[in-house]
C-alpha positions in Angstrom: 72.0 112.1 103.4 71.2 112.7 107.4 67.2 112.3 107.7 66.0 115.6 108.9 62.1 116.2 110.3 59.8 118.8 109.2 60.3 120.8 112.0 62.7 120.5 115.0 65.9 122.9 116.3 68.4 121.6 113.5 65.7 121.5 110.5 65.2 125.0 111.9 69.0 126.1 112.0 69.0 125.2 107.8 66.4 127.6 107.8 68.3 130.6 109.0 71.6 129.0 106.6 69.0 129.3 103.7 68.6 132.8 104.2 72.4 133.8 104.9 73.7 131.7 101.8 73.3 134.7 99.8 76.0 136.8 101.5 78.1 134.2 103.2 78.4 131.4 101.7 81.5 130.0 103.0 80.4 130.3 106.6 76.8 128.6 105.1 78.5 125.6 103.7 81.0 125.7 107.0 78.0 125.0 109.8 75.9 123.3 107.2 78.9 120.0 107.4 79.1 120.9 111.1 75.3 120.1 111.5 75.9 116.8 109.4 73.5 118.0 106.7 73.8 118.0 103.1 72.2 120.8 100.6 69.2 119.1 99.8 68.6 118.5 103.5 69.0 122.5 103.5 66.7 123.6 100.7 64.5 120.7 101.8 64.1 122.2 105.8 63.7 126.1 104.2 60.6 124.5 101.3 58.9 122.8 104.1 59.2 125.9 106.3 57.6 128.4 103.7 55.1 125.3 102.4 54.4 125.7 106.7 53.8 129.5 106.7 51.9 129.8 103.3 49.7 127.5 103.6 46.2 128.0 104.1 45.8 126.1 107.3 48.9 127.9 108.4 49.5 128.8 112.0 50.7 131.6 113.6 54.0 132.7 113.4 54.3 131.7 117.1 53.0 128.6 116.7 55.6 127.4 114.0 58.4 128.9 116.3 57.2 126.7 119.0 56.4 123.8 116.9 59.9 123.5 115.4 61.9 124.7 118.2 59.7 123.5 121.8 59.2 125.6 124.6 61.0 128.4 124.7 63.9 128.7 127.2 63.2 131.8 128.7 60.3 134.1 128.6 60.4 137.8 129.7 58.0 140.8 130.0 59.8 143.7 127.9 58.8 147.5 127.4 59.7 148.9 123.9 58.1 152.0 124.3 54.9 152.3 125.4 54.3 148.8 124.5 54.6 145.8 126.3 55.3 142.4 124.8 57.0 138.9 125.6 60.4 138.5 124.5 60.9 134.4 124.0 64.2 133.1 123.6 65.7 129.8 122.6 69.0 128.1 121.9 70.7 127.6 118.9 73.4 125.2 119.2 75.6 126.6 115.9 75.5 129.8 117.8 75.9 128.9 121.8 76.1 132.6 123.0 73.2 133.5 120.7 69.4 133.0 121.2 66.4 132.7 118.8 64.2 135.8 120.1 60.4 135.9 119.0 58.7 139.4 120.5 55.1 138.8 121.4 52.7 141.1 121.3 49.6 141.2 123.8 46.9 138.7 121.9 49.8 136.7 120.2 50.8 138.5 117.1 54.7 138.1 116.6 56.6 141.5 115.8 60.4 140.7 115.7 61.7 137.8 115.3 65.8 137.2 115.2 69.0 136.5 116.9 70.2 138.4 120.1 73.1 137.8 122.7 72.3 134.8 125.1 72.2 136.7 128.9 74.9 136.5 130.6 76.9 135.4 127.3 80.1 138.2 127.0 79.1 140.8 123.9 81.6 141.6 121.5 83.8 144.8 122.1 83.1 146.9 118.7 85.0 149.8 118.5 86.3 149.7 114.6 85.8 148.3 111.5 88.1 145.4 111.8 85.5 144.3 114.7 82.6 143.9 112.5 83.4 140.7 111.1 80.6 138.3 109.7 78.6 136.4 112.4 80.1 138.2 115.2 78.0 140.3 116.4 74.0 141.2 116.4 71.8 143.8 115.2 71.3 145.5 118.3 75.1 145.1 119.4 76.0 147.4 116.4 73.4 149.7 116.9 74.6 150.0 120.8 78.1 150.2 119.9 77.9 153.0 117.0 75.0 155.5 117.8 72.6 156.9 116.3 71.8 153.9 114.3 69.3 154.1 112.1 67.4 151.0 110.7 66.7 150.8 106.9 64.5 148.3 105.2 66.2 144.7 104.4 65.6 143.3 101.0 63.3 140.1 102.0 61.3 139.8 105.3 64.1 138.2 107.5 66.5 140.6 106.5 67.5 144.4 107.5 70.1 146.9 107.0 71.5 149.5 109.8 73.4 152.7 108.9 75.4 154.1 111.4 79.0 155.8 112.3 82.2 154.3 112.6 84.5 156.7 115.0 87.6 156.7 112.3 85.6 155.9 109.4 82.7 157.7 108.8 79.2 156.6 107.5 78.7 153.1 107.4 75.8 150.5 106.3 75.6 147.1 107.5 73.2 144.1 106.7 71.5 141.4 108.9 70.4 138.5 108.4 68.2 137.2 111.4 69.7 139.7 113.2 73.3 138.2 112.9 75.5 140.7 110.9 76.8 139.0 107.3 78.2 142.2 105.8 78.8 145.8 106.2 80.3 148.7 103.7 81.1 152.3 104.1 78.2 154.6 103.1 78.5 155.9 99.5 79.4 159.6 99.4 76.0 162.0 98.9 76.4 163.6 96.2 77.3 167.3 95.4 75.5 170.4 96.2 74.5 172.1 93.3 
C-alpha cells in the first residue's frame, strides 16, 4: 500500500476518483494504478476529506483547497455577470490539459468549484455524439459547443447535469462529475399532448 498524507495534490486526485467511481469505474480503477494507489488508499483520501469539511473546526472551502493542493497556479479577476470573483486554478497531473478551478467570491466564500481547460491547452472539437466520450471534455466545453445549454441539478454536491442539443440528434442530457463529463444520454421523449 503507497502511504498517502491527509492532504496533498495526489490524496486530492482519489478524491475526485471517489466521486466518479459511480459512473466510470473502469477509467476510476484505470488512473487509480496509474497514481500507484490502491482502494483503501482511495476511500481512505475521500474519509479524511469529508472528516476535513464536516468537522466543527472546519475551514473554509478555500482553505482546504489550498491546504491540499498549495498555492494556486494562476489567479485571475473574472466577471460572471455583474459579479466579480477570483478564478484560482491548479494542476492536476492525471489530467495535464485540465485545471482544478475554485471561483472566489469578494470576502472568500467559494462558489464553483471543478475542472476546466488549462489556458492555452487545445479544447476538444465537439460537433456529434461520438465526440462526447467520458473524460474528454468539460462542463463548459459542452455547453459552448451545443447551445442553449441549460444546467440541471446534479444528484450530490460535486456533481451536475447539462441538457442541451445535439445538431443530428436531438435533446440530449449529460452528467458531470467535477466538471469532467462521465456520461451523457439522449433526452427521453415528453410525453403526449392530451
Amino acid at each position: 500500500m503507497t502511504s498517502i498524507g491527509p492532504c496533498g495534490p495526489l490524496a486530492f486526485q482519489l478524491v475526485l476518483l471517489r466521486r466518479m467511481a459511480d459512473h466510470q469505474p473502469c477509467l476510476v480503477e484505470d488512473a487509480r494504478r496509474e497514481l500507484g494507489a490502491s482502494r483503501t488508499d482511495m476511500r481512505e483520501a475521500n474519509r479524511r476529506w469529508q472528516a476535513m469539511a464536516r468537522s466543527p473546526r472546519a475551514r473554509g472551502a478555500l482553505d482546504r483547497y489550498r491546504s491540499a493542493l498549495g498555492a494556486p497556479e494562476r489567479t485571475t479577476r473574472r466577471t460572471i455577470g455583474d459579479l466579480e470573483c477570483d478564478a484560482l486554478l491548479w494542476p492536476v497531473p492525471l489530467w495535464p490539459d485540465l485545471r482544478f478551478e475554485v471561483l472566489v467570491a469578494p470576502g472568500g466564500a467559494v462558489w464553483n468549484e471543478w475542472l476546466v481547460r488549462a489556458p492555452g491547452a487545445p479544447a476538444p472539437r465537439l460537433r456529434t455524439a461520438e465526440d462526447l466520450r467520458p473524460w474528454s471534455c468539460t462542463a463548459d466545453e459542452v455547453a459552448r459547443a451545443f447551445p442553449p445549454a441549460r444546467p440541471l441539478e446534479g444528484t450530490a454536491p460535486t456533481r451536475l447535469g447539462l441538457a442541451f442539443t445535439l445538431p443530428d440528434d436531438g435533446e440530449a442530457v449529460a452528467e458531470f462529475t467535477w466538471g469532467l463529463l462521465q456520461r451523457w444520454s439522449p433526452s427521453p421523449a415528453p410525453p403526449p399532448r392530451r
